[in-house]
KOLTITI-81921 format. One record per residue (C-alpha): residue number from 1; x, y, z. Coordinates in nm, 2 decimals. Example, Ala and Ser with C-alpha at 12.3 -4.5 7.8 and 13.67 -1.06 7.14 Angstrom:
<rs>
@n: 1; px: 1.23; py: -0.45; pz: 0.78
@n: 2; px: 1.37; py: -0.11; pz: 0.71
</rs>
This chain:
<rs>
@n: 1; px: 11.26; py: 8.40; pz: 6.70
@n: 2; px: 11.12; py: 8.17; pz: 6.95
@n: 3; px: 10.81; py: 8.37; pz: 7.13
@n: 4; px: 10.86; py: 8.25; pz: 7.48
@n: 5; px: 10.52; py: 8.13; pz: 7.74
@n: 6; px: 10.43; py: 8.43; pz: 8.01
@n: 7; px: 10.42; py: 8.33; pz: 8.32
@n: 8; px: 10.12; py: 8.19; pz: 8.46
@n: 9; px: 10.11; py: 8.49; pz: 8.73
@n: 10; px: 10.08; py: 8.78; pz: 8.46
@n: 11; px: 9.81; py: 8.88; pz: 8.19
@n: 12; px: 9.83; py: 8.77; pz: 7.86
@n: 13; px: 9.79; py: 9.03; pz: 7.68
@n: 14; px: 9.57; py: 9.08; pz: 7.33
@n: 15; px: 9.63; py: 9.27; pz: 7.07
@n: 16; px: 9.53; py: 9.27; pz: 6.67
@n: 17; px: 9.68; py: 9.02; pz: 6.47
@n: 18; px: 9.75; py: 8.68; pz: 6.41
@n: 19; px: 9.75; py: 8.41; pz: 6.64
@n: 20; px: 10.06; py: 8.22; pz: 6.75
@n: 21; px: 10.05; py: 7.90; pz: 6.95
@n: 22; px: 10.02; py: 7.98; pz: 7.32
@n: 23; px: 9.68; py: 8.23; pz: 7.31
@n: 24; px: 9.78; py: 8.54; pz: 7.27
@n: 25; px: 9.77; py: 8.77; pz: 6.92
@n: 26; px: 10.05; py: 8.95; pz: 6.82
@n: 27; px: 10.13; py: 9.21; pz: 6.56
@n: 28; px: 10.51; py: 9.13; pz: 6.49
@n: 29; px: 10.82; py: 9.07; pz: 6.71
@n: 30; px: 10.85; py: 9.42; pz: 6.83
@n: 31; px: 10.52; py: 9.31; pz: 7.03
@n: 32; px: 10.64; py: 9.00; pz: 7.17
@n: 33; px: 10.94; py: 9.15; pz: 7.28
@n: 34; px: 10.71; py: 9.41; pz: 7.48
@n: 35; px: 10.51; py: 9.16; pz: 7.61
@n: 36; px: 10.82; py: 8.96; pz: 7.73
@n: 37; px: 11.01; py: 9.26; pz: 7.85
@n: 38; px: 10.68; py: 9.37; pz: 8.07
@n: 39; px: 10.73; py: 9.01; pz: 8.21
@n: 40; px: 11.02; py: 9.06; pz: 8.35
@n: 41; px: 10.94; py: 9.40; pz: 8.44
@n: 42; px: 10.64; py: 9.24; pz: 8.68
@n: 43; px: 10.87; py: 8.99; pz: 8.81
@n: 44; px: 11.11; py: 9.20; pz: 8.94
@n: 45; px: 10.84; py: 9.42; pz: 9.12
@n: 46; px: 10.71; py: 9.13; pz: 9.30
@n: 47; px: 11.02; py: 8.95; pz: 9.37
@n: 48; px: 11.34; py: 9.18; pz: 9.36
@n: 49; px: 11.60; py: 9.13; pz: 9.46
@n: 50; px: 11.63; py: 8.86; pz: 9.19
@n: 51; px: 11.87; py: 8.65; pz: 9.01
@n: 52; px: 11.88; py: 8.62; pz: 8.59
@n: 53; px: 11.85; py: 8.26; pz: 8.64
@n: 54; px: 11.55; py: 8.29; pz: 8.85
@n: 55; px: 11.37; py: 8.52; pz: 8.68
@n: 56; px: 11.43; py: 8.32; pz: 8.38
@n: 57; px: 11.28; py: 8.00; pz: 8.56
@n: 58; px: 11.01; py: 8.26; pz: 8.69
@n: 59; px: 10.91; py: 8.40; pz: 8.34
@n: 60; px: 11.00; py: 8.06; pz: 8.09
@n: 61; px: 11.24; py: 8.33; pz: 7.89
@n: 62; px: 11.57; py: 8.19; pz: 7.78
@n: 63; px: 11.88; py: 8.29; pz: 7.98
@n: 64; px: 11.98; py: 8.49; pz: 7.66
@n: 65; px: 11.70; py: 8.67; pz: 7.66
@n: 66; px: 11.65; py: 8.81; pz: 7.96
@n: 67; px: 11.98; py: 8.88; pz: 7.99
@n: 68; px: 11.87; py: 9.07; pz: 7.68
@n: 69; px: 11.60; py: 9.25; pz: 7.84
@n: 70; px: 11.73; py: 9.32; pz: 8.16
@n: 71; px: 12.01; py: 9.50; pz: 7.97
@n: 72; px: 11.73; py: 9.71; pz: 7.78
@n: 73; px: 11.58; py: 9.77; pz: 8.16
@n: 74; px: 11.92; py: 9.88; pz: 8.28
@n: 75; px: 11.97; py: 10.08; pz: 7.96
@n: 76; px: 11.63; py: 10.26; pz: 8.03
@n: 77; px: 11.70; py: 10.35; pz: 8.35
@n: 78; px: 11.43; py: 10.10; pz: 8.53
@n: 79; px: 11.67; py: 9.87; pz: 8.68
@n: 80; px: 12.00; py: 9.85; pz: 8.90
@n: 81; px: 12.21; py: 9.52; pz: 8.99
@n: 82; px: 12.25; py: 9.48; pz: 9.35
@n: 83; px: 12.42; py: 9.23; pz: 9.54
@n: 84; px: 12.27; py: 9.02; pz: 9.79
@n: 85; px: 12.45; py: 8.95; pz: 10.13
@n: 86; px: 12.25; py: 8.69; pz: 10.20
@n: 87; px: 12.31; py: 8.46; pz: 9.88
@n: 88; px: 12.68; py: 8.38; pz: 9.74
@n: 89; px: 12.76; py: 8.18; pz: 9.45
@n: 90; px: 13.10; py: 7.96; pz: 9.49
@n: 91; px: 13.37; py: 8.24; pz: 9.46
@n: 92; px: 13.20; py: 8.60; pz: 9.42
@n: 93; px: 12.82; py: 8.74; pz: 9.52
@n: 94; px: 12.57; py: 8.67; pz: 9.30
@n: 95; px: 12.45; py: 8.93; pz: 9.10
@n: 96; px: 12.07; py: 9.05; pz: 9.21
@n: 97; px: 11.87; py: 9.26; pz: 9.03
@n: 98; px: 11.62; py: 9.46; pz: 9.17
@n: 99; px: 11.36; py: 9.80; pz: 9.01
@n: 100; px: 11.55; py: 10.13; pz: 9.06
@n: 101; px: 11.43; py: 10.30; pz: 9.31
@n: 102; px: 11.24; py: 10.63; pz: 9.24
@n: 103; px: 11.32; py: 10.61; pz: 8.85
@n: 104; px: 10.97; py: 10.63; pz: 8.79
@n: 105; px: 10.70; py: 10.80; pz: 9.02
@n: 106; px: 10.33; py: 10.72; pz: 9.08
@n: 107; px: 10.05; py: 10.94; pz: 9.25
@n: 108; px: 9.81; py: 10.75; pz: 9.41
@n: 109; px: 9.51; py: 10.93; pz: 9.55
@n: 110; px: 9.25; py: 10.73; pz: 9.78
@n: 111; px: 8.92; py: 10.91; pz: 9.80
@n: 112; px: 8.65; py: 10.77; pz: 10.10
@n: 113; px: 8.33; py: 10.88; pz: 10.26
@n: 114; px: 8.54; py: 11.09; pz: 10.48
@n: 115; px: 8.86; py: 11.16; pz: 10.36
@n: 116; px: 9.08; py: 11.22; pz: 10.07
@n: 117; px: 9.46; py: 11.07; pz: 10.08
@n: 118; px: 9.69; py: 11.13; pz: 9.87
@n: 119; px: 10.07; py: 10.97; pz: 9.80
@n: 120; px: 10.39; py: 10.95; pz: 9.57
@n: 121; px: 10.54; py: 10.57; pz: 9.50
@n: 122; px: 10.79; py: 10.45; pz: 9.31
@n: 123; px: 10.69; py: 10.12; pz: 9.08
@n: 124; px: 10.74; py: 9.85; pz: 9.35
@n: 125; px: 10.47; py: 10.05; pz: 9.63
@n: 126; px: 10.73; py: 10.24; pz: 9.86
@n: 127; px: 10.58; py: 10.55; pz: 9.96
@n: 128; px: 10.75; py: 10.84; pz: 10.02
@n: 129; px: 10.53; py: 11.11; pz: 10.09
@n: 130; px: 10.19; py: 11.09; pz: 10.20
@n: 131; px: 9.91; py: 11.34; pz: 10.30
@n: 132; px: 9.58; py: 11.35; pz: 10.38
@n: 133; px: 9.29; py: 11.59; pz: 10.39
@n: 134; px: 8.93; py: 11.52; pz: 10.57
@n: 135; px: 8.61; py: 11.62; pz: 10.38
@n: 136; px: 8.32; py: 11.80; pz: 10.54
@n: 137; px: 7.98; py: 11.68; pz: 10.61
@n: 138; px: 7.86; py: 11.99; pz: 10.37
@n: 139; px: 8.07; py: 11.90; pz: 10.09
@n: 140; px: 8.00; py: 12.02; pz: 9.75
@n: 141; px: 8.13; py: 11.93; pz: 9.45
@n: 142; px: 8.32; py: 12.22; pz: 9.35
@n: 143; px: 8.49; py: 12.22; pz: 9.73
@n: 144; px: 8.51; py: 11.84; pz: 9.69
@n: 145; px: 8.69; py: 11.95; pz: 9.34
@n: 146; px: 8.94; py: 12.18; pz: 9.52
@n: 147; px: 9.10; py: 11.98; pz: 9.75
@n: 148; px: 9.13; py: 11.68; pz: 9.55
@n: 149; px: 9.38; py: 11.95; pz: 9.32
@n: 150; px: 9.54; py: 12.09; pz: 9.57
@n: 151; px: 9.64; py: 11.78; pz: 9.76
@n: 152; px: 9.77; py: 11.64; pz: 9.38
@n: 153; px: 9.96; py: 11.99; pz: 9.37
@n: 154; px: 10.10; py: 11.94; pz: 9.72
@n: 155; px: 10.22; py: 11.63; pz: 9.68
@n: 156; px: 10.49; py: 11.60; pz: 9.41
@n: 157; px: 10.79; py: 11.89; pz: 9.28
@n: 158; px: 10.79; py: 12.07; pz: 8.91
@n: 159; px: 11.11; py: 11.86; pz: 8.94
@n: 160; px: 10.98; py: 11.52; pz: 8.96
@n: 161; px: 10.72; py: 11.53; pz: 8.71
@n: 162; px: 10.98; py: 11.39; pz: 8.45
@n: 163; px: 10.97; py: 11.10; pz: 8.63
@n: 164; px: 10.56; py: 11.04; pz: 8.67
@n: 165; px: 10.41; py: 10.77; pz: 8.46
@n: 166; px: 10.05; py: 10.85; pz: 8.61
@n: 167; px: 9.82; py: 10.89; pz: 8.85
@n: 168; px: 9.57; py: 10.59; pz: 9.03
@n: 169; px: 9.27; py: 10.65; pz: 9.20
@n: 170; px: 9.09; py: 10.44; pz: 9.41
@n: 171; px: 8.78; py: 10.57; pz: 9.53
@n: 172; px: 8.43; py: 10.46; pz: 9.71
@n: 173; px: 8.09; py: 10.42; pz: 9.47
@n: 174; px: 8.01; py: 10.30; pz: 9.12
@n: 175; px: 8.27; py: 10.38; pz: 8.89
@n: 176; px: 8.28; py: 10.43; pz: 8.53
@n: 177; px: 8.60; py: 10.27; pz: 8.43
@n: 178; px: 8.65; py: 10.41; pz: 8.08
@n: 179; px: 8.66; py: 10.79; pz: 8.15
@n: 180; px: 8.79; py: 10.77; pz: 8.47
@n: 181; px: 8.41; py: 10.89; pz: 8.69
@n: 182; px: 8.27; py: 10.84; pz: 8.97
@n: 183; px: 7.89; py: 10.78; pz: 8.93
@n: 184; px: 7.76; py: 10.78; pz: 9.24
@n: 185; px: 7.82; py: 10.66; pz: 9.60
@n: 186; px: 7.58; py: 10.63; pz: 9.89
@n: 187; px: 7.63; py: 10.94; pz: 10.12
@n: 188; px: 7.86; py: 11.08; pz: 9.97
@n: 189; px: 7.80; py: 11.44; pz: 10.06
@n: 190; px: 7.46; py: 11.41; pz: 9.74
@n: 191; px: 7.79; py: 11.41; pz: 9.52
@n: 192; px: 7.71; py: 11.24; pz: 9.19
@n: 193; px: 7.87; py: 11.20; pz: 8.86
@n: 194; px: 8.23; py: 11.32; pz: 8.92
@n: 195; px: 8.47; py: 11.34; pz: 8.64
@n: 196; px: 8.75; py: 11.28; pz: 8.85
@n: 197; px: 9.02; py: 11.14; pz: 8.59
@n: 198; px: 8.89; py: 11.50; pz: 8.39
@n: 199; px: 9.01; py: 11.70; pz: 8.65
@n: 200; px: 9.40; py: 11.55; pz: 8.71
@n: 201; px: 9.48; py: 11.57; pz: 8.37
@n: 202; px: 9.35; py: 11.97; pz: 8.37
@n: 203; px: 9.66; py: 12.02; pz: 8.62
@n: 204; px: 9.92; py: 11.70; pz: 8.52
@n: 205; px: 9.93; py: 11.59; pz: 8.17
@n: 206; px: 9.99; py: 11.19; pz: 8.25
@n: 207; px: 9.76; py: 10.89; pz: 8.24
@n: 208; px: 9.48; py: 10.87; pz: 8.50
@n: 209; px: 9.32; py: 10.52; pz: 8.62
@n: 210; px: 9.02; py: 10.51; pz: 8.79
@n: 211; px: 8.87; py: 10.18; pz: 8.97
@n: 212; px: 8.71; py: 10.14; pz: 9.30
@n: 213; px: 8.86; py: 10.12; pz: 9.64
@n: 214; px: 8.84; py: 9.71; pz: 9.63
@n: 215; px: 8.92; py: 9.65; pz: 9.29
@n: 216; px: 9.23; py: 9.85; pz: 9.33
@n: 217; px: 9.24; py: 9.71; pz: 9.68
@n: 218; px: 9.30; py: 9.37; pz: 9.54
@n: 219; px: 9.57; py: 9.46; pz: 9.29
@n: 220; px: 9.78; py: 9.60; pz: 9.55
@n: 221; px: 9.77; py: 9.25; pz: 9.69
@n: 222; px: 9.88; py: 9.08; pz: 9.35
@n: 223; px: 10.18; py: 9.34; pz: 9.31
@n: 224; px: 10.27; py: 9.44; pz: 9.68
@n: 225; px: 10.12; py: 9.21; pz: 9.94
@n: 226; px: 10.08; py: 8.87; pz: 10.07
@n: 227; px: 9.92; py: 8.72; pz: 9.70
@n: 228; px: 10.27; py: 8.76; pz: 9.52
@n: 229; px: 10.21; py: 8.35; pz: 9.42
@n: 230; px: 9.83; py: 8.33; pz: 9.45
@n: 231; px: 9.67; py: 8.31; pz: 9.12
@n: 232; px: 9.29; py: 8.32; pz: 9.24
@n: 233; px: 9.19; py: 8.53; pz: 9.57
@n: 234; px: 8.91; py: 8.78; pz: 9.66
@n: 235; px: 9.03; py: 9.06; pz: 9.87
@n: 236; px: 8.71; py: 9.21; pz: 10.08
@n: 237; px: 8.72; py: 9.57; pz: 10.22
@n: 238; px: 8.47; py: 9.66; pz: 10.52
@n: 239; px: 8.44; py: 10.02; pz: 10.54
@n: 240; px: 8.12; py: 10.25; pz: 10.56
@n: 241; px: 8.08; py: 10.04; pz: 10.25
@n: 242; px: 8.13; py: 9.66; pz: 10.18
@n: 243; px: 8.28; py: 9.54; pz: 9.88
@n: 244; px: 8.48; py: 9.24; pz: 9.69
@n: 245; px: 8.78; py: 9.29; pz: 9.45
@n: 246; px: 8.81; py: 8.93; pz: 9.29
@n: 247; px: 9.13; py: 8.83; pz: 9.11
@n: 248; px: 9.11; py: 8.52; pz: 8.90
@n: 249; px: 9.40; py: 8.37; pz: 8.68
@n: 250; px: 9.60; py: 8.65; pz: 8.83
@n: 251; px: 9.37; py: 8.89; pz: 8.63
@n: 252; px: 9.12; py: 9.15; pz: 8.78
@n: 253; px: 8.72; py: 9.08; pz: 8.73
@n: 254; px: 8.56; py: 9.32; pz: 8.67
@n: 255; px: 8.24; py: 9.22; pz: 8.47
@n: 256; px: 8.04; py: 9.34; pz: 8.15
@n: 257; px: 8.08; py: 9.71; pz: 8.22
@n: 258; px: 8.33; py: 9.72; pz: 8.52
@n: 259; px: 8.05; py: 9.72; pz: 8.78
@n: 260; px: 8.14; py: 9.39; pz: 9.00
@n: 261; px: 8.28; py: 9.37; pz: 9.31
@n: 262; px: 7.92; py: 9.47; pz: 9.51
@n: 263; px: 7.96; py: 9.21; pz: 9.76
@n: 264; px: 7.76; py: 9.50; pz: 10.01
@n: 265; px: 7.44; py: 9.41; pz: 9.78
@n: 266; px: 7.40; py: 9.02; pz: 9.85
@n: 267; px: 7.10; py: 8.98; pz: 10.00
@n: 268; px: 7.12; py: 8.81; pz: 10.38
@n: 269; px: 6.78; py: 8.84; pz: 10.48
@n: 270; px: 6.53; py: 8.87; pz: 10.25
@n: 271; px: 6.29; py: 8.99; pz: 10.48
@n: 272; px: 6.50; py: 9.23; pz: 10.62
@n: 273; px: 6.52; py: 9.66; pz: 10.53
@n: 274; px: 6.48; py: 9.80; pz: 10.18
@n: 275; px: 6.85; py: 9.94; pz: 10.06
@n: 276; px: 6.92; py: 10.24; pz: 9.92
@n: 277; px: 7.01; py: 10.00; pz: 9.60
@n: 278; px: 6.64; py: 9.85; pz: 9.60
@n: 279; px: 6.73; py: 9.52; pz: 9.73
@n: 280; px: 6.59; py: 9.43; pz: 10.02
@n: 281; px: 6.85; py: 9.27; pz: 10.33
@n: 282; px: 7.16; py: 9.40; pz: 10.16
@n: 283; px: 7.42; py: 9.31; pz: 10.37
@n: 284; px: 7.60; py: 9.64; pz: 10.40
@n: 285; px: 7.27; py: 9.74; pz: 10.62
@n: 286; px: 7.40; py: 9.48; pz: 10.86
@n: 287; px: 7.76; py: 9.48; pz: 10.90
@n: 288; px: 7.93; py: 9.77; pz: 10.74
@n: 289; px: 8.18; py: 9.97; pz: 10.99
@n: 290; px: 7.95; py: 10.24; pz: 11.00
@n: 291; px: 7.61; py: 10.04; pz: 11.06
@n: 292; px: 7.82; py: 9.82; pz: 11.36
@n: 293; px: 7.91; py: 10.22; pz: 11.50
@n: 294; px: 7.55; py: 10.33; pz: 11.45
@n: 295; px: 7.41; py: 10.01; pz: 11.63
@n: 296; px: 7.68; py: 10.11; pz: 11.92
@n: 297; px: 7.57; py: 10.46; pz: 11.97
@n: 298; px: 7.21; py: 10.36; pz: 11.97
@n: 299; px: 7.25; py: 10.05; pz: 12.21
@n: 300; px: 7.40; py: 10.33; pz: 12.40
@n: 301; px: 7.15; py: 10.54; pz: 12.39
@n: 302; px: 6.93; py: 10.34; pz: 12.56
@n: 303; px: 7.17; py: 10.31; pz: 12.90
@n: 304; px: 7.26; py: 9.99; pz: 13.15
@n: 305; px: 7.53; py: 9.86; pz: 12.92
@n: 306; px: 7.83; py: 9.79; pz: 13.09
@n: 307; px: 8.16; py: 9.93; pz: 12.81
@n: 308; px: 8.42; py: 10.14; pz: 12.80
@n: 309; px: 8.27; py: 10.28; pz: 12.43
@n: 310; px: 8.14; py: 10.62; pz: 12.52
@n: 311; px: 7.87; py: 10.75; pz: 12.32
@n: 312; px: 8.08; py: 11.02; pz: 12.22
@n: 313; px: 8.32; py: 10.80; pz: 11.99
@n: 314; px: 8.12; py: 10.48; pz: 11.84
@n: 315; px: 8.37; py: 10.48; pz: 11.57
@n: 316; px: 8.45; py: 10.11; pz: 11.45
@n: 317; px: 8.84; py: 10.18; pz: 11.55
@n: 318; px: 8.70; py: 10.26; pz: 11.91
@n: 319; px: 8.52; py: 9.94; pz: 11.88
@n: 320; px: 8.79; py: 9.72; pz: 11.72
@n: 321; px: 9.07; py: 9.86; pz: 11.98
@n: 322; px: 8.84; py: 9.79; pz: 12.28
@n: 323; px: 8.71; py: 9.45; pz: 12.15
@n: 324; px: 9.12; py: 9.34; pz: 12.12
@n: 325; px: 9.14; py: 9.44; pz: 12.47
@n: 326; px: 8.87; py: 9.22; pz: 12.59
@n: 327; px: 8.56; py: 9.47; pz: 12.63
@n: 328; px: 8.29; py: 9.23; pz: 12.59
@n: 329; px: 8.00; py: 9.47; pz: 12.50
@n: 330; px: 8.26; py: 9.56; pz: 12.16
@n: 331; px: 8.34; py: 9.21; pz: 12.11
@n: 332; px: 7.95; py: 9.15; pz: 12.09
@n: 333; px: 7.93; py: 9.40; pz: 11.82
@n: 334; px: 8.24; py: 9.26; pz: 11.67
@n: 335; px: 8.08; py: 8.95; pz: 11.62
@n: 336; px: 7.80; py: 9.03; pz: 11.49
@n: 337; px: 7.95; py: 9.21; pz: 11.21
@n: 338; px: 8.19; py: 8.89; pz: 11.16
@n: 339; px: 7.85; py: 8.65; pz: 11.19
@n: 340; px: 7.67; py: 8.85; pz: 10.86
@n: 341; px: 8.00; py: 8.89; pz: 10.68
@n: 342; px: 8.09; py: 8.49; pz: 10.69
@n: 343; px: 7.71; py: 8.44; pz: 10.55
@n: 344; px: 7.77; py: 8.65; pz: 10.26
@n: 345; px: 8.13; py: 8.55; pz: 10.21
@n: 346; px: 8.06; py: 8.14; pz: 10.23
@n: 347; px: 7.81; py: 8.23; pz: 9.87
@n: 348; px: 8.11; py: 8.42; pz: 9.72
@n: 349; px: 8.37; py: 8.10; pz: 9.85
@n: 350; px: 8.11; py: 7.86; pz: 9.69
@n: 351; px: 8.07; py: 8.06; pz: 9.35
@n: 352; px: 8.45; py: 8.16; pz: 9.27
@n: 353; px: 8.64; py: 7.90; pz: 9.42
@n: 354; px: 8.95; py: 8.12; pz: 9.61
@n: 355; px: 9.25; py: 7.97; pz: 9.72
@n: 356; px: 9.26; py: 8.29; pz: 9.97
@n: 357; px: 9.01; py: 8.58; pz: 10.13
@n: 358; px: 9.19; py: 8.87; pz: 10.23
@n: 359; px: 9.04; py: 9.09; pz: 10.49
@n: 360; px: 9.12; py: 9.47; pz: 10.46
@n: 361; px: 9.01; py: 9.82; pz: 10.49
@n: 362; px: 8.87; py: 9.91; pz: 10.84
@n: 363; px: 8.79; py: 9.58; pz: 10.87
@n: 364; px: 9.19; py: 9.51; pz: 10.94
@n: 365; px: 9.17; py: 9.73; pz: 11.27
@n: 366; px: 8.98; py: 9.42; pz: 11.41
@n: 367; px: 9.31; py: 9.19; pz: 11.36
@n: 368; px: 9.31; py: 8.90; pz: 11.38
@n: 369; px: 9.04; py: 8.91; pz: 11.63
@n: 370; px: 8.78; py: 8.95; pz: 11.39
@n: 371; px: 8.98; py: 8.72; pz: 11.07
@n: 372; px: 8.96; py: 8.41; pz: 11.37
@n: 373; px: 8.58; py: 8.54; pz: 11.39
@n: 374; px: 8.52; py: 8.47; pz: 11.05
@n: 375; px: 8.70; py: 8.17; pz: 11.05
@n: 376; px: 8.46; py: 8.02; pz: 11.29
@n: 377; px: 8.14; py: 8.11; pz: 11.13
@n: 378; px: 8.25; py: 7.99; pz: 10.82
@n: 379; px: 8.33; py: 7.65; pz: 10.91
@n: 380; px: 8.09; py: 7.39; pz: 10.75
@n: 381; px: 7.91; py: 7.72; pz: 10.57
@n: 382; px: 8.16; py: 7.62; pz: 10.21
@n: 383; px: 8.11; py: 7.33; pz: 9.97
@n: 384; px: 8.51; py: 7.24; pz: 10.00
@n: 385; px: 8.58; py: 7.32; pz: 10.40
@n: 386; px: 8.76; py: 7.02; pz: 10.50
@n: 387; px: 8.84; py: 6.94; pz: 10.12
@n: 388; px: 9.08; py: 7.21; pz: 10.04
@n: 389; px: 9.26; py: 7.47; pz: 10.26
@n: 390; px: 9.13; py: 7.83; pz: 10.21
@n: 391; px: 9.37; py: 8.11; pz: 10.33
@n: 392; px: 9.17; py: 8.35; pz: 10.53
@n: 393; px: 9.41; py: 8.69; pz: 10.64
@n: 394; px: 9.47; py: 9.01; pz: 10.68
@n: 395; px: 9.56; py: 9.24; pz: 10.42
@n: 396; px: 9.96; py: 9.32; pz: 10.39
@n: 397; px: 9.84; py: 9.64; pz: 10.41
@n: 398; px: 9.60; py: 9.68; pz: 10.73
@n: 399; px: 9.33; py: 9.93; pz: 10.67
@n: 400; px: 9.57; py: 10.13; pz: 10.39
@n: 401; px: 9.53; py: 9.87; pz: 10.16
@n: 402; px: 9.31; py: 10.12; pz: 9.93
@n: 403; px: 9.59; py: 10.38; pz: 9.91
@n: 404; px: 9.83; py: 10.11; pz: 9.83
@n: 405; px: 9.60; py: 10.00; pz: 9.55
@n: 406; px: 9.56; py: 10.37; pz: 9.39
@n: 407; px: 9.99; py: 10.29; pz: 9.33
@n: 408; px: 9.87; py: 9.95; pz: 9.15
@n: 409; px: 9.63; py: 10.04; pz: 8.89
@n: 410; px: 9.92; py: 10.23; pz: 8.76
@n: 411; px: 10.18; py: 9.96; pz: 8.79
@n: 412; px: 9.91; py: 9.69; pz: 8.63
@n: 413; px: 9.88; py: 9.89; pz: 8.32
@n: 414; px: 10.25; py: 9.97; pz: 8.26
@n: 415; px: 10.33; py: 9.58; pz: 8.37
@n: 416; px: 10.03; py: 9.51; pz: 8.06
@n: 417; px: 10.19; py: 9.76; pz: 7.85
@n: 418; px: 9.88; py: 10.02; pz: 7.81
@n: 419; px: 10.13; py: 10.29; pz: 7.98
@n: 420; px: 10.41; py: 10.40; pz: 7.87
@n: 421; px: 10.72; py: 10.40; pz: 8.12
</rs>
């Protein structure tokens, strides 16, 4: 049987065995025919409606054989042939394929500094129900434990749990990726070591994948958003927090023990305040959403400044919506944050090499207001500006690009096949 290239857009997969000749190991045929079924499987969540031929082209599968799996797909209740107004064949539609909507369900739950959000997706990232439940300056963690249940309980039916293949979270802090905790994050209510994945799978027996907010961030990107084709991008989420998800060879880095991604912790002034990490200039201390609204309220503080921010709401989305209207005191502030981000982004452009930046979490309330900000301070600040273009955007997914992401880890492990479907 002829054991057919992935796709350069998908992970290679590795399991025990022997070797064949295009770098991955496999077991026996069964396995190759997993890995090459989970192929198409990611093709058509990125690309449906799609033809046979083109996901054949897409994948490097024979016709025959993905005309093979597809028929498994449709057998197992994961895909539906549509037809396509928009494309005709001489004589009769063509025949698109496309995921089948709701036959599988994913919870995604998005925790933050100030909020908990919860949602149920189907495998290709449409939402269908959403909530979401703020925490409390005073939280603890058996309060904290509470409302992360009962918003899982409130979101999906006895009836569809058939249908659930698991459960993503994408949350704030350090994150142990192997049992699913949360080991810290700074001011987060003094909350520490929460064994997050522990508590789902107390109240729904299905898989639970933990990673943080960015990480997850940048997944939902690969799978949903505007890096469908991109094989190497960082997606960077400004929040109360700063970090980095970076996906390279269309696979998530993660590092030695799953803690990269700080991108809040490069140092931009080295003289400047000790963080709460022990680094000294950290950029989060300069250009997180919640230092530019702290900076606000205290420039306020001090009187004569001439803005349509009141001192009673220096949120960064009162900032961001007055700066897009022209308020120049906001725009000031806007800048500033954009100034200390571009410093710390042109190190990560020079190390990793992107072909695109994604801008996302609260950061995306700015619009493209803030990316053109960035834009401009990074000019001449990379070893290949004017050598190479570098795609500097939005996020597909505005400032719910986290949330989105929670849906992804789940879909990136049954795509890998480490979850069954």
């Amino acid at each position: 049987m002829q054991v057919d290239k992935p796709p350069k857009f998908l992970y290679c997969l590795y399991i025990d065995g022997t070797e064949d000749g295009v770098g991955m190991k496999v077991k026996n045929i069964v396995d190759v025919k997993e890995l090459n079924k989970n192929n198409v499987l990611s093709v058509l969540i990125t690309r449906a409606p799609i033809s046979r031929t083109e996901i054949a082209q897409a994948t490097g599968l024979s016709k025959m054989s993905v005309t093979n799996l597809i028929n498994e797909l449709i057998g197992d209740g994961l895909v539906e042939e549509v037809k396509d107004s928009s494309a005709y064949t001489v004589g009769r539609p063509a025949g698109y394929l496309s995921i089948l909507p709701k036959s599988r369900l994913i919870l995604g739950l998005y925790i933050s500094q100030s909020f908990i959000q919860v949602c149920q997706s189907d495998l290709c990232g449409e939402i269908y129900r959403s909530a979401k439940t703020p925490l409390d300056p005073h939280e603890t963690k058996d309060t904290f434990r509470r409302k992360i249940i009962a918003s899982i309980q409130g979101i999906i039916s006895e009836d569809n749990l058939p249908k659930l293949i698991g459960i993503g979270v994408s949350t704030i802090g350090v994150v142990q990726r192997q049992n699913g905790a949360i080991i810290s994050a700074v001011n987060f209510h003094g909350i520490r070591e929460v064994p997050v994945s522990e508590w789902l799978r107390e109240i729904v027996s299905c898989p639970v994948v933990v990673d943080t907010d960015s990480n997850a961030s940048a997944l939902g990107e690969m799978y949903f958003g505007h890096a469908k084709d991109i094989d190497n991008f960082l997606y960077v989420g400004i929040a109360d927090g700063i970090g980095a998800g970076i996906i390279a060879q269309r696979n998530l880095y993660t590092g030695d023990r799953g803690y990269s991604g700080e991108f809040g912790h490069i140092s931009v002034d080295i003289n400047g305040p000790i963080c709460s990490c022990g680094n000294r200039g950290c950029l989060e201390g300069f250009a997180s959403a919640a230092r530019i609204s702290k900076l606000a309220h205290d420039l306020l503080s001090l009187g004569g400044v001439d803005t349509r921010l009141t001192i009673e709401n220096t949120s960064f989305d009162a900032i961001a919506s007055l700066a897009c209207g022209g308020d120049e005191f906001c725009v000031g502030l806007l800048r500033k944050m954009c100034f200390y981000i571009s410093s710390g982004l042109a190190t990560l452009i020079n190390l990793l090499d992107p072909a695109a930046v994604f801008m996302g979490h609260d950061f995306a309330l700015a619009g493209n207001l803030g990316v053109g900000m960035i834009k401009e301070y990074l000019e001449n600040r990379y070893v290949t500006f004017g050598i190479k273009p570098l795609d500097i955007r939005l996020s597909a997914f505005s400032d719910a690009s986290p949330l989105i992401g929670s849906v992804a880890l789940v879909v990136d492990k049954a795509v890998n096949n480490l979850l069954p479907l």
